[in-house]
N, C-alpha and C positions, 0 to 999 in steps of 0.2 A: 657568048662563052661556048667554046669548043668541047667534043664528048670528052677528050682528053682533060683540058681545065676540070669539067664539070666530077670527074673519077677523080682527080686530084681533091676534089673538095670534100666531098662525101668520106674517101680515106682520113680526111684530116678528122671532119666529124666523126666516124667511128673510134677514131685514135684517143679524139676527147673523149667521149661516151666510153671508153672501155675503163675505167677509171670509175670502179663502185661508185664514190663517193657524190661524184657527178653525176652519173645516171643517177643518185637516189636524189640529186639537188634536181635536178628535172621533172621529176618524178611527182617532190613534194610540191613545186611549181605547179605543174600541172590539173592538181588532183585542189590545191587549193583556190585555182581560177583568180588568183587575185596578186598585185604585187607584193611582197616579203621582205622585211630586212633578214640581212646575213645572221643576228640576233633568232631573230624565229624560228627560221631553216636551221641555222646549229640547235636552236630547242627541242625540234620535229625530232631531229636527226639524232643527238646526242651527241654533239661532235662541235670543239672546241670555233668561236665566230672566226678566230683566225684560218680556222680550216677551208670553213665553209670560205671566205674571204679569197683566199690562195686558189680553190679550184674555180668560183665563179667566174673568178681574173678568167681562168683557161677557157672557160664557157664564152664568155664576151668577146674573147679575142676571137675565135673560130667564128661567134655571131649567130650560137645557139640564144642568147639571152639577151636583155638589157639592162642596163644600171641607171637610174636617175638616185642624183645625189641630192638630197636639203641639206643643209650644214653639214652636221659629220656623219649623219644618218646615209646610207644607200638602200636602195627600193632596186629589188631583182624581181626582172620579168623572163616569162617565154619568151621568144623569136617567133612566132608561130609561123611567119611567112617564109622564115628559114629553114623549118622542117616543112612546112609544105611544099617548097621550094625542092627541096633535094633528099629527103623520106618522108613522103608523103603517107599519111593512116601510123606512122610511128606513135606518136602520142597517145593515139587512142587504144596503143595495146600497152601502157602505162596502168 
């Protein structure tokens, strides 16, 4: 990856990330160390599972996060190698 590709990326990530809602699904990710249905995060949060749902989509697609599904259940993770990847020490000012 080129410095040019690599600033493309990073823009993109900050793009998602500027989006409260995101940043605080990160956030509660983070600070909880453990995988999360969209269920919990909207509980943390206050904020309807369909919300939370709609921006993790945004999260996963950039490749801040992960999703594993069991039936209808989803499990939301960090990326961590994606923020250390490309904002490295970010998380930890979470």
């Amino acid at each position: 990856m080129n410095i040019e590709q690599r600033d493309q990326k990073i823009a993109q990530i900050f793009k998602a990330l500027a989006e409260p809602n995101r940043l605080k699904i990160i956030r509660v990710l983070y600070q909880a160390q453990r995988e999360m249905t969209c269920g919990e995060v909207g509980k943390e949060l206050n904020i309807s599972k369909s919300t939370v749902s709609y921006h993790f989509k945004a999260l996963r697609l950039i490749g801040l996060t992960n999703t594993r599904k069991i039936a209808q259940e989803k499990y939301l993770s960090i990326n961590v190698e994606t923020f250390q990847t490309y904002l490295p020490g970010f998380l930890e000012t979470l």
